[in-house]
Structures are given as C-alpha cells and as structure tokens.
C-alpha positions in Angstrom: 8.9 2.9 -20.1 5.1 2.0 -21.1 4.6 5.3 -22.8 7.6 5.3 -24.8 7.2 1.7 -26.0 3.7 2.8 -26.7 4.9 5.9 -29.0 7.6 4.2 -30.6 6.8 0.6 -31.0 9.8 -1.4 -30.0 12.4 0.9 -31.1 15.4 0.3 -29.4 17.1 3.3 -27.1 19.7 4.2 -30.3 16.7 4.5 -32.4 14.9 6.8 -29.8 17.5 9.1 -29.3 18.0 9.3 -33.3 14.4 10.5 -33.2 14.8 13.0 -30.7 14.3 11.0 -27.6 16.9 9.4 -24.7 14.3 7.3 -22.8 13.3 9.5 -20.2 10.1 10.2 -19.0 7.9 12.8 -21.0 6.0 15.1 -19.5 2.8 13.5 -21.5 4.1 9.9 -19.7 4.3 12.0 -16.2 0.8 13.4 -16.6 -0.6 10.1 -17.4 1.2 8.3 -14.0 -0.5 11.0 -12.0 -3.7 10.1 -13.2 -2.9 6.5 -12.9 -2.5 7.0 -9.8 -5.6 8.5 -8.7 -7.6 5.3 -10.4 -9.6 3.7 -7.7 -8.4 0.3 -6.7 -11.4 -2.2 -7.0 -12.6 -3.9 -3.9 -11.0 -7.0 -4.5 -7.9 -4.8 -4.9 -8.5 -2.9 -1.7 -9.2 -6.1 0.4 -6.0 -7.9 -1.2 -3.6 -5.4 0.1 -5.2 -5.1 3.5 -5.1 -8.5 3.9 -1.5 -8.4 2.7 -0.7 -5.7 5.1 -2.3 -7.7 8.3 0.0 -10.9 6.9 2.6 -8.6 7.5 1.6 -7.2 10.9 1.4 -11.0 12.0 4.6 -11.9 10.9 5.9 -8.6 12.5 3.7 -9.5 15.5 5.3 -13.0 15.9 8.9 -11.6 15.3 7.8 -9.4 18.4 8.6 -6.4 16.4 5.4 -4.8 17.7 6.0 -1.3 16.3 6.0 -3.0 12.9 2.6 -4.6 13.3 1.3 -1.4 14.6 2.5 0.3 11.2 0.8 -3.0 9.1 -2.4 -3.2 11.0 -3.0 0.6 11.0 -2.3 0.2 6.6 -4.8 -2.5 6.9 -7.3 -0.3 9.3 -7.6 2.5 6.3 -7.2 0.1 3.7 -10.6 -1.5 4.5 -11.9 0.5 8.2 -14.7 -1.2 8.8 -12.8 -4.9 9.4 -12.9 -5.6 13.0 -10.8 -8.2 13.2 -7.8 -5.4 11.7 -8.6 -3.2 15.1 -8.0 -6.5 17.4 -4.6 -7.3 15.9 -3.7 -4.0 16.3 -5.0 -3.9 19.8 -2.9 -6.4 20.7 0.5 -5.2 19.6 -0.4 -1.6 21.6 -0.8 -3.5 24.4 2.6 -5.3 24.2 4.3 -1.7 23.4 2.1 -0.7 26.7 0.2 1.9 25.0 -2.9 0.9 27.0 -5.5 4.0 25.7 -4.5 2.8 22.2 -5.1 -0.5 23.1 -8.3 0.0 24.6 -9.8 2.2 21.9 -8.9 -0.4 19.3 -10.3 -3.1 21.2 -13.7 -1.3 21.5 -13.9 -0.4 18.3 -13.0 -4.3 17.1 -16.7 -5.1 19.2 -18.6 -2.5 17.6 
C-alpha cells in the first residue's frame, strides 16, 4: 500500500517482512485513511460525481429500472442540493414507481 511504499522505498514484500513487516496495513497507514477521508472534495470534485451519479440515474431511467434512478438521482440531490434539474429527474422516476407525494415534492422543489 501507499504508506508502506512510502516507509520502505520499493522494498519488495520478502524485504518487508525481513524488516519486521508482512504488508499489512499499519495502524499509522489506518489513521492517515481516516483522515483522508474526511478531506473535502473540491467543487469541481463534488459536481463531477453528481453529474456522474445523474448519468447513472438516466441510464437506470432508460433501462426502466426506476428504483435505481431514484437511488442515483437522490446521490446526485446531496452531492450538489441546490441543482434543480437533479430534483426533476428524480421526480420523474417517483412518478413511474407511482409514488405521487414524492413525485410532487421533487417537482416543486425542481421550480423553486
């Protein structure tokens, strides 16, 4: 992994385990994921994956897996909350699931 390649150079895993290591994760390297994981995306990171996430409610949409869009629209919605167009799509795929209140809200909230 990153951390171990980072510590040990390009050792190879014989070399690591001669020098006390197997090539498992350290609880230094765990740490540091955690963290890593909190990072903020940026923006342009946040608006790439919602987009990529309504891609994939459309294609889901068009399969008529409608469930499946509902799931990829909704990542897109609290990806980036205050894209409109995210609320329509979803809108559309309560309605053909005939969750009409759903349906309705999102569709109010995609005109706001």
């Amino acid at each position: 992994s990153s951390g171990i390649n980072a510590e040990y150079g390009n050792l190879s895993q014989g070399d690591m385990a001669q020098n006390g290591r197997n090539g498992s994760s350290s609880e230094e390297e765990d740490e540091f994921m955690e963290v890593a994981e909190e990072i903020p995306l940026s923006t342009a990171e946040i608006e790439k994956e919602a987009e990529e996430a309504r891609n994939e409610g459309n294609t889901a949409y068009k399969q008529r897996n409608y469930y499946a869009a509902i799931k990829s629209y909704t990542t897109a919605i609290n990806l980036l909350p205050e894209h409109a167009a995210y609320y329509g799509n979803r809108s559309a795929a309560y309605m053909m699931v005939s969750n009409f209140g759903s349906a309705l809200s999102d569709a109010a909230k995609s005109v706001e």
